[in-house]
C-alpha positions as CSV (number, residue, x, y, z in Angstrom):
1,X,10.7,-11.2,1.2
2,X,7.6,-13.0,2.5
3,X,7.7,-10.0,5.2
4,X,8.6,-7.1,3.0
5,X,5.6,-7.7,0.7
6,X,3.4,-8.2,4.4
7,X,4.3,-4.7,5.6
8,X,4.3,-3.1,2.1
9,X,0.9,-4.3,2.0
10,X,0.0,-2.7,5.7
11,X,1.8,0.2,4.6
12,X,-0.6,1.1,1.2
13,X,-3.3,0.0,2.9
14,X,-3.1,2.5,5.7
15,X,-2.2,5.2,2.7
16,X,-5.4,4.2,1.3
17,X,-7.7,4.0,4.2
18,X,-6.2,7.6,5.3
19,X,-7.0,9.5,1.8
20,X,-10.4,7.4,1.0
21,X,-12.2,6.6,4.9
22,X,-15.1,5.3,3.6
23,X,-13.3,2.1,1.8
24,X,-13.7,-0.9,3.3
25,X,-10.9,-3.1,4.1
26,X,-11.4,-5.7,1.4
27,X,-11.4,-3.1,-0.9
28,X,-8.3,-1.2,0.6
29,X,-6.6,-4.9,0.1
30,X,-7.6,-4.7,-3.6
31,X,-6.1,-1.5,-4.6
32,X,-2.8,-1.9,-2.8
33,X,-2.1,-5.4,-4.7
34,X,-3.1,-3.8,-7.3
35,X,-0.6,-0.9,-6.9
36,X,2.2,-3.3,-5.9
37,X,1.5,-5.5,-9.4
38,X,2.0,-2.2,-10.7
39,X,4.5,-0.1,-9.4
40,X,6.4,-2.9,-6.7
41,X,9.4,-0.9,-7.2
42,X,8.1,2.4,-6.0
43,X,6.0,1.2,-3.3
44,X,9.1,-0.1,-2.0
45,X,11.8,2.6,-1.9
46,X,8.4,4.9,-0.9
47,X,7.7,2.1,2.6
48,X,11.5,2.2,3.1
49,X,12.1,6.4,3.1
50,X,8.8,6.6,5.2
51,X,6.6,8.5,2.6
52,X,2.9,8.1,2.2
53,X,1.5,6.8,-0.6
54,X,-0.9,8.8,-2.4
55,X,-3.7,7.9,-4.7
């Protein structure tokens, strides 16, 4: 699981970083664990097909 949640964090945080440039990685952090809290399910099946995540 431990590894899941590690590359579902990559995974948002390179969604994140592609739509908004400008944010900085700390921030990027914040807003993917706070879409996981959110919507784990989702993010998951959305990391497993390959599709992006969008804000």
């Amino acid at each position: 699981m431990k590894e899941i949640t590690s590359d579902l964090i990559d995974f948002l945080i390179n969604s994140i970083k592609e739509e908004k440039p400008l944010y900085t990685n700390e921030q990027c952090l914040n807003i993917a664990l706070e879409i996981i809290k959110a919507n784990f399910p989702i993010c998951a099946s959305k990391y497993v097909k390959g599709e992006p995540w969008k804000l």
